[in-house]
C-alpha positions in Angstrom: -63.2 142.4 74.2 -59.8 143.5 75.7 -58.3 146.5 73.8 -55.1 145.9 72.2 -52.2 147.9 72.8 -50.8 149.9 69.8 -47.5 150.0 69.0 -46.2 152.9 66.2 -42.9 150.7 64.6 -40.5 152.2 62.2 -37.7 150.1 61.6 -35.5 152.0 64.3 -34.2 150.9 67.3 -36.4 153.2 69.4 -39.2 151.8 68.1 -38.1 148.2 68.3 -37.5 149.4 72.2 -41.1 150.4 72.2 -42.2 146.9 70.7 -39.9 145.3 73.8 -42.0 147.5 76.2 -45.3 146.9 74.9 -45.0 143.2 74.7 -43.6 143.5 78.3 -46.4 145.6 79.4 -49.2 143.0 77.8 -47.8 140.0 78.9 -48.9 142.0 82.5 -51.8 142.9 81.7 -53.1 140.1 79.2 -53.6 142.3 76.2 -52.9 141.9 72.5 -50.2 143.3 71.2 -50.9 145.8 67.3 -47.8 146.7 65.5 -48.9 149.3 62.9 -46.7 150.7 60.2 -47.2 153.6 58.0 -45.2 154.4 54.8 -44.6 158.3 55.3 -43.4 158.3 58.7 -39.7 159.5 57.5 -42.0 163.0 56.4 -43.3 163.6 59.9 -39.6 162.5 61.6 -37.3 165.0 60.3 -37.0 163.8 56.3 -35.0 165.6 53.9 -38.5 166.2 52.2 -39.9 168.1 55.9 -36.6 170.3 55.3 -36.8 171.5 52.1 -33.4 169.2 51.1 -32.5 167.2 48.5 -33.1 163.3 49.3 -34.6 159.7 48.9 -38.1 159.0 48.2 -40.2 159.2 51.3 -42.2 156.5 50.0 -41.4 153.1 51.7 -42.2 150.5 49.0 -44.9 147.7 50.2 -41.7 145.1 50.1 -39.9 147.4 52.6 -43.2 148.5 54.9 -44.1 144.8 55.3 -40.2 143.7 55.8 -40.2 145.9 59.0 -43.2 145.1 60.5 -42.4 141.2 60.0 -39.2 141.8 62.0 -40.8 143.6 64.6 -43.8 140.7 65.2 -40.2 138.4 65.2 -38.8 140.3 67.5 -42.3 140.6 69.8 -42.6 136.8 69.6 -39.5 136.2 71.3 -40.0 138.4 73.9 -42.9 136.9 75.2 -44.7 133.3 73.6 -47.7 134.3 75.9 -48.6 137.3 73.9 -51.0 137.2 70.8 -49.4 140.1 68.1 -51.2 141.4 65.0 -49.7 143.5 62.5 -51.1 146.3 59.8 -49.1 148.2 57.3 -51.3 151.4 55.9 -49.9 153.7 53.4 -51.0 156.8 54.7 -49.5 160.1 56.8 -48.7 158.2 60.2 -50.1 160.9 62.8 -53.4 160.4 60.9 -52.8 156.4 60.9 -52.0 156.6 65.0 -54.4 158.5 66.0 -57.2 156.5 64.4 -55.8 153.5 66.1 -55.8 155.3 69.2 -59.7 155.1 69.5 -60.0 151.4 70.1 -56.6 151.2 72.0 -55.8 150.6 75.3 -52.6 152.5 75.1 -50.5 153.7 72.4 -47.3 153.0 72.6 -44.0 155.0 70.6 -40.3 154.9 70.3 -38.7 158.4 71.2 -37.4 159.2 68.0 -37.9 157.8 64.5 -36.1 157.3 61.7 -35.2 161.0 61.2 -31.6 162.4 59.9 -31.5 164.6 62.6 -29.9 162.2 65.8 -29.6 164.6 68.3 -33.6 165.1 68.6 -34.7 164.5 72.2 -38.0 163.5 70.9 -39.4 162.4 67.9 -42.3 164.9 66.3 -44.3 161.8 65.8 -44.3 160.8 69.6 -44.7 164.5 70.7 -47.9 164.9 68.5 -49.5 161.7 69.5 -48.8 162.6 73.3 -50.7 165.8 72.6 -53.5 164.3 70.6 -54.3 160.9 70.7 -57.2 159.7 72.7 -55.8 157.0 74.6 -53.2 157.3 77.3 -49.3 156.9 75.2 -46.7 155.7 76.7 -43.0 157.1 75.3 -40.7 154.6 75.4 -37.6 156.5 76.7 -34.5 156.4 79.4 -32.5 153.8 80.9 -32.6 149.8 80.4 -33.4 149.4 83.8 -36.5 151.8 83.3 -37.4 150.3 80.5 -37.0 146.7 81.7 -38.8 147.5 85.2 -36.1 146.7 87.3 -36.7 149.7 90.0 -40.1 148.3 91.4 -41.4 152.2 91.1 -43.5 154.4 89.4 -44.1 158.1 89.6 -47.4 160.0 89.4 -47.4 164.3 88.9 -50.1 164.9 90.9 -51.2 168.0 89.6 -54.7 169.6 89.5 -57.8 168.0 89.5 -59.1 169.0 86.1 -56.4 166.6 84.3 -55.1 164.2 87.0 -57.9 161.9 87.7 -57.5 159.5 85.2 -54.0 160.0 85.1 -54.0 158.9 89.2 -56.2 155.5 88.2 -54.1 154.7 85.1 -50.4 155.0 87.6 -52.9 152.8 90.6 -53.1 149.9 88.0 -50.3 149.8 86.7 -48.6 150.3 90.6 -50.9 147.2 91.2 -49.9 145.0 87.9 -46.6 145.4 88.7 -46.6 144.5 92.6 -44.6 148.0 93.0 -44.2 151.2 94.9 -46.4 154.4 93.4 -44.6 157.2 93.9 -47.3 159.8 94.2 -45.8 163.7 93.9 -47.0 167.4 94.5 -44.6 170.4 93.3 -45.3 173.7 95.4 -44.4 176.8 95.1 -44.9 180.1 97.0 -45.3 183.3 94.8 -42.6 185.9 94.4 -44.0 188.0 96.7 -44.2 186.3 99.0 -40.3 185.0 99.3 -39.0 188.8 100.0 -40.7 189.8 103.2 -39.8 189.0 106.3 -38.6 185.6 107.6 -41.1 185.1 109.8 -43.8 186.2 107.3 -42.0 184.1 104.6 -41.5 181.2 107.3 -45.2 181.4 107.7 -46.4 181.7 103.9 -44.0 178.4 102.9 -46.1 176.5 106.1 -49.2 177.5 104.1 -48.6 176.6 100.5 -47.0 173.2 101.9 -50.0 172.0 104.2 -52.4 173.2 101.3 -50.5 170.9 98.9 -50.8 168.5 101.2 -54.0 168.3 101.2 -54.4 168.5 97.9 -52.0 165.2 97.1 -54.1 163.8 100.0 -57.8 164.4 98.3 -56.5 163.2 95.1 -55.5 159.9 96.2 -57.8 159.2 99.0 -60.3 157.4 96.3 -57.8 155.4 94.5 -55.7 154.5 97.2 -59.3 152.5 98.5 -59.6 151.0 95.1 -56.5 149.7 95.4 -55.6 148.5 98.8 -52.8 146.3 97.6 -50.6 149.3 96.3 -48.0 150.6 98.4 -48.1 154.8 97.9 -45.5 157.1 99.2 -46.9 160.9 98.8 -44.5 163.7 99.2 -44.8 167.2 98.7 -41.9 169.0 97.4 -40.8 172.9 97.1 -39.4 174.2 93.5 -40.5 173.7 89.7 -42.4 170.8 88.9 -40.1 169.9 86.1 -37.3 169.7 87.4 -38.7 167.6 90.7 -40.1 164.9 88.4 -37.4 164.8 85.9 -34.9 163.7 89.2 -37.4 161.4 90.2 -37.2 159.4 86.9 -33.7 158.2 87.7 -34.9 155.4 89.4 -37.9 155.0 88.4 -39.8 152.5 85.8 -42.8 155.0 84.5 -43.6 158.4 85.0 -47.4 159.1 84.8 -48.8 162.6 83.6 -52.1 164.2 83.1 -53.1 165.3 79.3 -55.3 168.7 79.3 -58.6 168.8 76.8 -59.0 172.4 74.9 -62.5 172.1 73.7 -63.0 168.8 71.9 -59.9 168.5 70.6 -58.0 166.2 72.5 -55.0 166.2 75.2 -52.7 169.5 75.1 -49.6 168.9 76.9 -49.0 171.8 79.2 -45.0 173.1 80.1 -44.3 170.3 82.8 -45.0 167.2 80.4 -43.4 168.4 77.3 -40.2 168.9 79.6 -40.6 165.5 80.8 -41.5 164.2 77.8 -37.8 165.0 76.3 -36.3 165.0 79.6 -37.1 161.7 81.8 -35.1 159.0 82.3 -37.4 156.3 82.1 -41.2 156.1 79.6 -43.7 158.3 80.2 -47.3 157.5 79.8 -49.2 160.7 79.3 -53.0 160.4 80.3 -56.0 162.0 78.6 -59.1 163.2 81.1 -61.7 162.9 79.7 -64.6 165.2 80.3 
């Protein structure tokens, strides 16, 4: 049985872009399509309630919860005939809600911001906790229309260590190879503070090192999935300066960024510094990987 992907909808238009991308992304892949709803998700999203202010109930009345997710299923059935949509409403704390659904999901996929007063949030708190925790990789609907609609023919991979990349480097393959497009596979180096004041020759030397050893690094972590999927096209590069800021310039003309989530103990994915600055920073959706293991 093929795992539906999950879709967190909440009447706003970022999550209405998430539907778009979901149904897109199933239609690909041949999955079903789950829109799930939960009544408090204006508490988790910046409500005047989560502030301490005066406001509305932050109860959505089971008229209202059922209204948005029927205009959402609308809304994925003209996008794409092809794809089989469900829907569920659950009056319950949405993290809680998501992150149950996450265990027999494909992918979980969110808007960038919710409903929230507050418009100039980058990212919703909602998406940022279920990139952290969910079990399943989630995808963050975010950036330009030609990201989001796949118009580049690229994706991006952070190829970063090996304790939190490996599934991360299969999940950006298939998708590379469902898409017919380029995999844009990326290393960030950098040489340690001491080591940039010396000499130049000495400092010549030490940037020769840390490059060739992150070449081989990038080369190691691709070898196997790069034989698993012959069809893909990958481009490997390694590039000198902060990982963040490499990646985030990448996303500019790119259609998805892939990251590796970190496991702490059994508690799920912890998003280190480079994917929660990509997370509010990319210009395209990010799909955030758990390793598991």
């Amino acid at each position: 049985m093929e795992l539906p992907l999950i879709v967190g909808v909440d009447g706003s238009e970022s999550s209405l872009l998430a539907v778009d991308w979901a149904v897109d992304e199933a239609d690909r892949l041949g999955l079903p399509v789950r829109l799930v709803h939960a009544w408090l998700w204006e508490l988790y999203e910046g409500g005047a309630f989560a502030y301490g202010l005066p406001g509305p109930s932050l109860h959505v009345s089971g008229e209202e919860a059922r209204r948005i997710v029927d205009l959402a299923a609308e809304r994925a059935g003209r996008r794409s005939a092809a794809v089989k949509i469900s829907t569920e409403v659950l009056p319950e704390d949405t993290e809680a809600a998501l992150l149950r659904a996450s265990r027999n999901a494909t992918a979980l996929i969110t808007g960038s911001r919710g409903r929230g007063p507050i418009a100039g949030l980058l990212l919703g708190s909602v998406s940022l906790a279920m990139a952290s925790r969910a079990l399943c990789p989630v995808v963050v609907v975010r950036g330009s229309e030609a990201s989001r609609n796949s118009e580049h023919g690229r994706i991006v991979i952070g190829v970063g260590d090996a304790t939190n990349g490996v599934a991360a480097i299969r999940f950006a393959f298939r998708e590379a190879e469902a898409r017919h497009c380029t995999l844009d596979a990326v290393r960030a180096w950098r040489r340690p503070a001491h080591e940039t004041t010396g000499l130049p020759l000495a400092s010549g030397e030490s940037a020769r090192h840390h490059r060739e050893h992150a070449s081989a690094l990038l080369e190691d972590a691709l070898r196997v999935p790069a034989r698993d999927h012959p069809s893909v096209h990958v481009r490997g590069s390694v590039v000198e300066g902060p990982a963040h800021k490499i990646l985030v310039d990448r996303t500019g003309a790119a259609d998805l960024l892939v990251l590796g989530g970190r496991r702490h103990g059994r508690v799920g994915p912890q998003l280190g510094r480079v994917a929660h600055a990509l997370l509010h920073h990319a210009d395209c959706p990010v799909a955030v990987v758990p390793q598991r293991g």
